[in-house]
N, C-alpha and C positions, 0 to 999 in steps of 0.2 A: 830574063830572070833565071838564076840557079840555084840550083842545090847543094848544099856544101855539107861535103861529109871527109870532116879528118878523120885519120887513122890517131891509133894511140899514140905513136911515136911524135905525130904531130901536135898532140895536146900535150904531152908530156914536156918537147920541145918548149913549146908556149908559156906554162906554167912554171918553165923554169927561167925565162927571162927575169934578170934581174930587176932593171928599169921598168917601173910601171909603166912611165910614157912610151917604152919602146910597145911595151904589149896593146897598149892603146892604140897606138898609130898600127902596129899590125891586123888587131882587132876591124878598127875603120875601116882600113882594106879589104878584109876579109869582106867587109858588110858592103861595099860599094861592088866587088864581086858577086855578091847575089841580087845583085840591081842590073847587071851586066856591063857595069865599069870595068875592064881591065884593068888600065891603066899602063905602065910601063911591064911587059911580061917577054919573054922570047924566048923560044923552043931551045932546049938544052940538048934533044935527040930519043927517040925511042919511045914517042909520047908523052913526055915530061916536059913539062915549061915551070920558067921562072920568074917570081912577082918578083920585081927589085923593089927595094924602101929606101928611098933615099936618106937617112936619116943614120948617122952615129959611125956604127961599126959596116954599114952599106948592109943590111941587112935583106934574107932573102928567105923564100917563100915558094916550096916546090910542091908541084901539084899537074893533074891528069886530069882531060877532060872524058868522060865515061862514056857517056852521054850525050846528048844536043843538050839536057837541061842540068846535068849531076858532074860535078866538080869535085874530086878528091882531094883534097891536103894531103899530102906524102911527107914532107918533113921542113925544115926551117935551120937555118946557119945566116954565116954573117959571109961578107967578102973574103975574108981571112981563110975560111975553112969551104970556100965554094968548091974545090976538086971534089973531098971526101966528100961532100953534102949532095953535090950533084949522080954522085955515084951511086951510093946510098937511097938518094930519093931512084934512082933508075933501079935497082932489084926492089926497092917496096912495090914500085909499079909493075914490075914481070910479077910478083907475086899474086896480084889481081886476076890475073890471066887466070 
């Protein structure tokens, strides 16, 4: 089990999807995440890893494990915009430090 704690960037992310079902299916994830479902994820570098969602625009989901039990949300893009998003999520994460 974990703890999930997004940053604002990350909620703000979220709440700007357009497609409800996208936000749904990212939502599910999220919540299978705190069960200790991974899922499909893989280290992007510098202690940031990526959920991939299989679904639309390949949507993605960056986040830090803190913890043994506390999980950060860092930020969220799609396949299209994965360089900037991954870059991005890796200084929200130096900023934790």
């Amino acid at each position: 089990m974990f703890t999930i704690k997004p940053l604002p960037e990350f909620i703000a992310w979220l709440d700007n999807l357009s497609d409800p079902a996208v936000r749904g299916v990212v939502v599910a994830r999220i919540k299978r995440i705190e069960r200790g479902l991974m899922g499909d994820v893989e280290p992007v570098g510098e202690g940031v890893s990526e959920l991939r969602i299989h679904m639309g625009a390949g949507w993605r989901v960056y986040f830090t494990q803190r913890s043994t039990q506390t999980i950060v949300l860092l930020a969220g893009g799609s396949k299209r915009t994965q360089k900037a998003d991954i870059k991005r999520a890796k200084a929200l994460a130096a900023l934790l430090d």
